[in-house]
N, C-alpha and C positions, 0 to 999 in steps of 0.2 A: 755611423758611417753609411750605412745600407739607403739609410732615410736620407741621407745629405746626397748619396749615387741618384735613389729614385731621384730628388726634386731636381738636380741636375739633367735628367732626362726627357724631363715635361718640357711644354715647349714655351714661347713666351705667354703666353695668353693666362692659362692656367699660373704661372710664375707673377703675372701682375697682378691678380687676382688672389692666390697669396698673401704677397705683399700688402695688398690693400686690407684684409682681412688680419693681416699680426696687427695692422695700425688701429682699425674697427677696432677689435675684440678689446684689448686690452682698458680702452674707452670705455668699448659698454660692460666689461665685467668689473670695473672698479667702480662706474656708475651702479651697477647690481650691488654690490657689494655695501656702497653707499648706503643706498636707496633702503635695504635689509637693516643694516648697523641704526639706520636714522627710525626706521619702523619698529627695533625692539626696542629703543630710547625713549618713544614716544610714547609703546607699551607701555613701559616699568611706568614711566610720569604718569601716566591714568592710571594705571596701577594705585601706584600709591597715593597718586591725586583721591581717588576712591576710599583708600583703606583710611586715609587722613578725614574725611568727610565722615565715615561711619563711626570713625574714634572720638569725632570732635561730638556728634550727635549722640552717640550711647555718653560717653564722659557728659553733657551737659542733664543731658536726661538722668543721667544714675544720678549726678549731682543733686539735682531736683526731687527726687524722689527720696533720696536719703534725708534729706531735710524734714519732708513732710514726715519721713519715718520718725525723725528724730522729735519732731515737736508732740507727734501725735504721742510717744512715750512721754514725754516730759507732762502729759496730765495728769501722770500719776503724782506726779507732786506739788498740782496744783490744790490751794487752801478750798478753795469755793466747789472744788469737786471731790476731796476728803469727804468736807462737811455733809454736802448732801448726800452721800454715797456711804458715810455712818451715822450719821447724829442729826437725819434731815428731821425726822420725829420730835426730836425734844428742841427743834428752833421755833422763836414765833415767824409770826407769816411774814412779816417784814422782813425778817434775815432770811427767810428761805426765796423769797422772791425776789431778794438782791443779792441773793450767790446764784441763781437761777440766771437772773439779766446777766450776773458779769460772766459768767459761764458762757452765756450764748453770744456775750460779743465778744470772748475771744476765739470761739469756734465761728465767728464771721469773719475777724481778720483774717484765722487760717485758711481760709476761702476764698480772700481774696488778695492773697499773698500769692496763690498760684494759678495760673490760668488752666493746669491741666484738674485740679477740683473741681469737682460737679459739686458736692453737698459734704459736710462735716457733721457727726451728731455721736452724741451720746448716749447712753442705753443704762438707768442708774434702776437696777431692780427697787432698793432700798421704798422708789415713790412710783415707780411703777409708770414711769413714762419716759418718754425718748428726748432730747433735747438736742433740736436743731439748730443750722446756724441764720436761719431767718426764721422759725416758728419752734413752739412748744407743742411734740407730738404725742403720740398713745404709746403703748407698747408696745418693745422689739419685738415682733413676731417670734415663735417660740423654735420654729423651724432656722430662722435666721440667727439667732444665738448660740443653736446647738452647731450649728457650722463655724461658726468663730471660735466653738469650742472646741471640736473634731480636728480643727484643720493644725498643721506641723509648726514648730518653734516659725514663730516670725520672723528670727534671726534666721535663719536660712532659706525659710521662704516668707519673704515679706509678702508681695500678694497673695491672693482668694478672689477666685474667678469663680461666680455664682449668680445663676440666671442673667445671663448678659452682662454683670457689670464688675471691675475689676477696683478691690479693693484693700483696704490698708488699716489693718483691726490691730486693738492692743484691750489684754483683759488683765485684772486687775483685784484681786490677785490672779495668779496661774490656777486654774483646776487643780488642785491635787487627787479628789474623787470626782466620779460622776456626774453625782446627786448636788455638789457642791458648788452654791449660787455665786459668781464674781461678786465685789463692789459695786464694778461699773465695767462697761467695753465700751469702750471707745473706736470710729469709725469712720476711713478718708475712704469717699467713692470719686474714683477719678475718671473726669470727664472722657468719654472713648472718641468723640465728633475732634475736643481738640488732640487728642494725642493723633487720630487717622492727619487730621491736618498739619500736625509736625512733619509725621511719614510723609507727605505730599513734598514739605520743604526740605527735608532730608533727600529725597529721590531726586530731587533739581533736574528732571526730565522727563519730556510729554507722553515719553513709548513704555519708561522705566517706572518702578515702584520701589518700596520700601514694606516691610512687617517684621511687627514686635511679634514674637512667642514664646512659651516654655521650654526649655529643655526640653521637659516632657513629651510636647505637642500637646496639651492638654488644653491648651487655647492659644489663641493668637487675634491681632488685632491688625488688618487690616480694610485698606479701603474698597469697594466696589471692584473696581476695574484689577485690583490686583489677586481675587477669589480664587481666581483661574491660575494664579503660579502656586497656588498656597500648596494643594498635592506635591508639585515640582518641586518645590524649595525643601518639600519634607523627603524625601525621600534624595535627594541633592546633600543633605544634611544627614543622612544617614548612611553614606560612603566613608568608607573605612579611614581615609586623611583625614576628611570633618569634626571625626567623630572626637576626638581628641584633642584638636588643636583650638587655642579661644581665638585666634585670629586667624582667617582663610578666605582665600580666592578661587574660584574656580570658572568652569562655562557648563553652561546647559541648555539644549537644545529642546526647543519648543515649536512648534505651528512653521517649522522650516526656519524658524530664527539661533541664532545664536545670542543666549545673554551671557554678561559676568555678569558672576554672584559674587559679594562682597560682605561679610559679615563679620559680626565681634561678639565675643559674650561677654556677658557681666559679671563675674563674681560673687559681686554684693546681691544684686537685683533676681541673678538667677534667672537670666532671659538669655535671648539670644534677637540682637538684633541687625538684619538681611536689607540688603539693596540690589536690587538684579537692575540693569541698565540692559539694553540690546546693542551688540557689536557695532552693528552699523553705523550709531548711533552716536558712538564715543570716539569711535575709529573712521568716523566719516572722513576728516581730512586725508587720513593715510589711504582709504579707499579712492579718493581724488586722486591723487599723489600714484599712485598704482596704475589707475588707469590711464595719469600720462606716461606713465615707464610704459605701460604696454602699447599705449599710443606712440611713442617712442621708437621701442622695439620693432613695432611692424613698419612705423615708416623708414627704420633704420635697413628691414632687409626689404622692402619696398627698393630703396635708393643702392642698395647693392645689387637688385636683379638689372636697374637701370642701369648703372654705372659698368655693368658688367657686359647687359647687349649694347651700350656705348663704347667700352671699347669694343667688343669684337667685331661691330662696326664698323669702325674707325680706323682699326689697326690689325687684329686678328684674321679678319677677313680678305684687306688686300694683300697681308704679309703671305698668307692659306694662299691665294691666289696668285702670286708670285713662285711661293713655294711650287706651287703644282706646274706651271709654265716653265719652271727650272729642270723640272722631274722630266717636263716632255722632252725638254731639246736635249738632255741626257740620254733619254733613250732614243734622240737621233730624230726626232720632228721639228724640222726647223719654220715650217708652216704658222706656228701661234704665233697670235697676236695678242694682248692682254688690253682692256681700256681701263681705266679710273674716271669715277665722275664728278669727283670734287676736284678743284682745283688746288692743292696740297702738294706737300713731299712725293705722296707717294706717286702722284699723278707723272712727276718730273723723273720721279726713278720707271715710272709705267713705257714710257716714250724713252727713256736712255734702255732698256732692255727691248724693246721692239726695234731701236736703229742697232742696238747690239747683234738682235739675231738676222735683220736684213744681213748686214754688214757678213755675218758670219757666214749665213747663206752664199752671199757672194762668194767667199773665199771658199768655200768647199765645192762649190760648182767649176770654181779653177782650179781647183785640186783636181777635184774629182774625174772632169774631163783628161787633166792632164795623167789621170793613172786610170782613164782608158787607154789614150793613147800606149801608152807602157804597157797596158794588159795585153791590146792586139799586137804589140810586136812580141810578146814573151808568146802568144796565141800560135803565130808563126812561127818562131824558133823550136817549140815545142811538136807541131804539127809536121815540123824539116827532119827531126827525130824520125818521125813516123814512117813515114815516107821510103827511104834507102832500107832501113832494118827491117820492112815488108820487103822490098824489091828484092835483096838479096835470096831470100828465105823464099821467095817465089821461083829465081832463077836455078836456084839448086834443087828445086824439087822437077821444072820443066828439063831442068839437064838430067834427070834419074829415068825420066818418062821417055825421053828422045834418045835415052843411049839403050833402053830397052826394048826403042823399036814398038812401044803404045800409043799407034798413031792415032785409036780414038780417041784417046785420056786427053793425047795432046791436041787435038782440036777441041772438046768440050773445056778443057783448062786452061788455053789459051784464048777460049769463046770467053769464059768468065773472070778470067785475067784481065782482057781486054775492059769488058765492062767495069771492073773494080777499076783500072786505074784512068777511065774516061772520068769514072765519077772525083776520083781527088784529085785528079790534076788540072780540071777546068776550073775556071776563076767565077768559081761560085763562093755566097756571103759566108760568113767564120762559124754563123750557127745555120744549122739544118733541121727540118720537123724530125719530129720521132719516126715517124712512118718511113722516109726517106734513109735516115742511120738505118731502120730494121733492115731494108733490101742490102743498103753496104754491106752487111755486116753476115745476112742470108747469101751473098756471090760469095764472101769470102767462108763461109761454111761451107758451100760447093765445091769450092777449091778444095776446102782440107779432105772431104771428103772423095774428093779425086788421090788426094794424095795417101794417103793413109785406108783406103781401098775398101774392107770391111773389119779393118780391125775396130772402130767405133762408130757410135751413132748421136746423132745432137738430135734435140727435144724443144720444140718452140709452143709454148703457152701465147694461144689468140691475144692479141691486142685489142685494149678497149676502145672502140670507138670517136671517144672525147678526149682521147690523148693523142691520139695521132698528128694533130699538128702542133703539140706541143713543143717549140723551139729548145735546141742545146746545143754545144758544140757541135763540133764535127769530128769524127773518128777516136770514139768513146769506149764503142761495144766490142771493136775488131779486135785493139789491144787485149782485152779483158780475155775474150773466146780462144784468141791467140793463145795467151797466158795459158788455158787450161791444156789444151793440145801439146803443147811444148814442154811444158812441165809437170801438169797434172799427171798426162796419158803415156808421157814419155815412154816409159819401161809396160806399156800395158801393148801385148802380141794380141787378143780380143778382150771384145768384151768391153770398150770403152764405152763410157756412156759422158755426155756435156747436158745438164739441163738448164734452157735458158725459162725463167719466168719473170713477170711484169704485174705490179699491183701496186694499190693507191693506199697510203694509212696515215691518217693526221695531217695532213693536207700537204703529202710530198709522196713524188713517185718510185716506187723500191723497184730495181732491176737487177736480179740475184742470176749468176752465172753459178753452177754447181758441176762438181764431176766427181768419178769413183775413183781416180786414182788412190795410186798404193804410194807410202814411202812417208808420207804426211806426218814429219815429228814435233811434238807440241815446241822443241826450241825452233825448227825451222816456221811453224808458225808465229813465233813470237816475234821470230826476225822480221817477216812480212811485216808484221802490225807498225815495229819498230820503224821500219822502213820509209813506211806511208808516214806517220808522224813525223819523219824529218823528210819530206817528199820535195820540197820545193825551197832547189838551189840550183847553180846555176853547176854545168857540168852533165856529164853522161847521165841518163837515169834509166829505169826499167821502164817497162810498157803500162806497168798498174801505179808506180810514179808521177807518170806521165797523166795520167789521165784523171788520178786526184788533185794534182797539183790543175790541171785546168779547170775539172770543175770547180775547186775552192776559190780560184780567178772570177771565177764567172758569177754562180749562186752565194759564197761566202765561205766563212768558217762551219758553220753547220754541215756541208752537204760533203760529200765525196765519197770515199772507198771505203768498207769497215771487210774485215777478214774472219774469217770463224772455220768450225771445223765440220761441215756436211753430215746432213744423215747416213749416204750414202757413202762416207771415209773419208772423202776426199779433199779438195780445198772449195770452201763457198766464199766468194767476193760479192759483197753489195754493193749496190750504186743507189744512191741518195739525192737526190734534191729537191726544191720545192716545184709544185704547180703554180705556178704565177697567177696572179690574182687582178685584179682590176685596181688600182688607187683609189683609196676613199679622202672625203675634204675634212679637213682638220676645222673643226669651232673654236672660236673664238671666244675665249674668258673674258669675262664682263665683270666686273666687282664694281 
């Protein structure tokens, strides 16, 4: 639910993008997916394509060799190699040189019965010479016989690897002692040139090789170019899987390459014979095949960065840019304009929201005038308040002065009477500068202070220079000053104190009246506050009323009277509004 709130909250852009990506991905991960399933598929097939190649080759080869093994025993019961091998003595020359010939021609067939035979012969001590399969030679050398003697049942190990050359003995009878001379041994030396050239056709590739060797390692047969894996392969073969299993696959890494290794044992033969091929090499299609997935891949988020600055081109951007011309006339700038520069939807909704806001414009310009007009007559009605409820309040202090017989008070307070009410009653404009209110507002402090003798004193903080013709109603301050005398100072016999101060903060000007009065209880402040927040209705209102309710006419909801409770005890009223500013030009959104 959380994750269904967030996407909900994104805006379109992101949400098409999205969208387009559940549709992407599931493509290219079933393509992945594919692409992996079809890649281990092809594995296994060279795989076992491999394992079936090294079985078909060791199986033909064991085959072949067990044969030779077999015939090469089967001399032992030949008639013409009995003979001469016990009773060559007591034959004449005739019979000894025609069981000689047919001896050597059937150690020729056996020669070339098989292509991996290099030579056949026989070794008959009895006449003390060696019988080949194309000549009549001297005697086995005496080191070469004690080797075919020394070496282990030929049923288990059928070859004897000895100075270079790999071969296939049979004696006749067994040693039973030392000193004890066989009949005859018999001897298959097999060609090493064509077995390396088998391994060339077993390896069936240019990179890759093949080699026959021992269990052991006690030899091995391969060709040139393949010298350099032989270390590799031994020690590959000596990893604890290997070691044990007759048929195995593995990889080995050499010169930066990867090969599989492929191998089988024999049983019978007691070899082990190895095919290593290089990955590259067997696996090339699937590296194609890879490279277009990746090729793929990258043009696939290639086409999604595209697809993605296409939209927000297309549609992110004018939608943004409508958005934000929406935001402006919200907060009341009826000034935008927006352009589009394709000719599209959005161009047609661009021009229906620019005749929208002309349009609106108008209508607020008739409003607007029409709730001046309503503001200067509430301006008046409110200022008609003022007016009488000063008048009064002045006549009953000049009748306290005149029945007392103070006929300076009453020339100096009738001098500044006069001025006070020259200045409200002449059909001067509804606002007045700062500078102008201060003097009203200084005659009518004059006054109080005629009236109320030395029971208190009023305090005036200089005016800033660059406020002084700052425009605002008319008869703003007197109400306020009023207020405090009347009520603040009401009950105070001396000792009263009114401070008036003036300062600039955040770009509106604070006009704080303060005084010491006594009596100040936080319900009767709370009323005040109360007061001012229902200030402006029609009917009687006080004098601090009166004067918020005009300034909120005038500057807005932001500005007017706020109430609090003085350092000095008594009651502190501010006065708030802004410093007027110059208009600035509204730019024009271009998408």
């Amino acid at each position: 639910m959380k994750i269904e709130w967030r996407i909900r909250q994104f805006s379109i852009f992101p949400k098409i993008i999205i969208a387009f990506l559940l549709i992407i991905l599931p493509i290219y991960v079933l393509s992945l997916v594919m692409n992996i399933s079809g890649e281990a598929s092809v594995r296994e097939e060279i795989s076992m394509s491999m394992k079936s190649r090294v079985h078909f080759y060791l199986n033909s080869f064991e085959s072949e060799m067990n044969r030779l093994i077999k015939l090469n025993r089967e001399y032992s019961f030949d008639e013409d190699l009995r003979n001469l091998s016990t009773i060559a003595p007591g034959m004449n020359e005739f019979d000894r040189v025609k069981a000689i010939l047919s001896l050597q021609n059937k150690l020729l067939l056996m020669k070339n019965s098989s292509l991996y035979v290099a030579d056949v012969k026989v070794y008959i001590p009895l006449l003390e010479r060696t019988i080949h399969a194309n000549y009549y030679g001297d005697e086995l050398p005496l080191e070469e016989l004690q080797v075919l003697e020394n070496f282990p049942d030929n049923h288990t190990y059928p070859f004897i690897y000895w100075q270079n050359r790999l071969l296939i003995s049979e004696l006749y009878p067994k040693p039973i002692t030392p000193n004890k001379m066989p009949f005859f041994a018999s001897e298959v030396e097999l060609s090493e040139n064509e077995i390396k050239q088998s391994l060339l056709q077993a390896s069936h590739t240019s990179q890759g090789g093949a080699v026959l060797m021992d269990p052991s390692q006690s030899w091995f047969i391969a060709n040139d170019q393949d010298l350099r894996m032989v270390p590799k392969l031994k020690e590959f073969l000596m990893r604890k899987p290997f070691q044990e299993e007759r048929i195995g696959q593995g990889y080995l890494e050499m010169e930066r390459k990867n090969y599989l290794i492929t191998y089988e044992r024999s049983q019978s033969l007691n070899t082990i014979f190895m095919v290593y091929v290089p990955e590259s090499q067997i696996l090339g299609p699937l590296n194609t095949y890879r490279h277009w997935f990746l090729t793929l891949s990258i043009s696939s988020v290639l086409f999604i960065i595209l697809f993605s600055a296409w939209i927000y081109r297309q549609i992110h951007q004018p939608l943004r840019n409508m958005v934000i011309a929406f935001r402006k006339v919200e907060a009341g700038n009826l000034g935008i304009t927006i352009k589009h520069k394709h000719n599209d939807e959005f161009d047609y909704l661009y021009k229906q929201f620019n005749e929208m806001v002309n349009r609106l414009q108008m209508m607020i310009h008739e409003v607007y005038e029409e709730k001046i007009r309503s503001q200067r007559a509430e301006l008046k009605q409110l200022q008609s308040q003022i007016n009488p409820h000063f008048l009064y309040n002045s006549y009953f202090v000049l009748y306290r002065m005149a029945k007392s017989h103070d006929i300076d008070n009453v020339i100096r307070f009738t001098k500044h009477l006069g001025d006070y009410f020259q200045f409200i009653t002449r059909n001067a404009p509804d606002e007045v500068s700062l500078e102008l209110e201060i003097k009203l507002a200084n005659a009518y402090v004059e006054i109080q202070m005629i009236r109320f003798s030395n029971r208190m004193e009023t305090k005036w903080h200089d005016l800033s220079n660059d406020c002084k013709d700052l425009k605002l109603p008319r008869l703003i301050l007197q109400p306020i000053i009023e207020n405090a005398y009347n009520h603040g100072l009401e009950h105070k016999l001396k000792g009263g104190k009114v401070e008036i101060k003036l300062m600039q903060h955040a770009g509106n000007l604070c006009i704080s009246i303060e005084d010491n009065g006594e009596g100040l209880s936080d319900e009767a402040l709370e009323k005040i506050h109360v007061s001012l927040l229902s200030s402006y209705n029609i009917g009687e209102t006080t004098g601090l009323q009166n004067v918020h309710a005009r300034l909120q006419l005038r500057f807005g909801s932001d500005s007017g009277l706020s109430v609090s409770r003085g350092q000095m005890g008594g009651l502190r009223v501010e006065m708030k509004f802004p410093i007027k500013k110059g208009e600035h030009d509204v730019p024009i959104i271009d998408s």
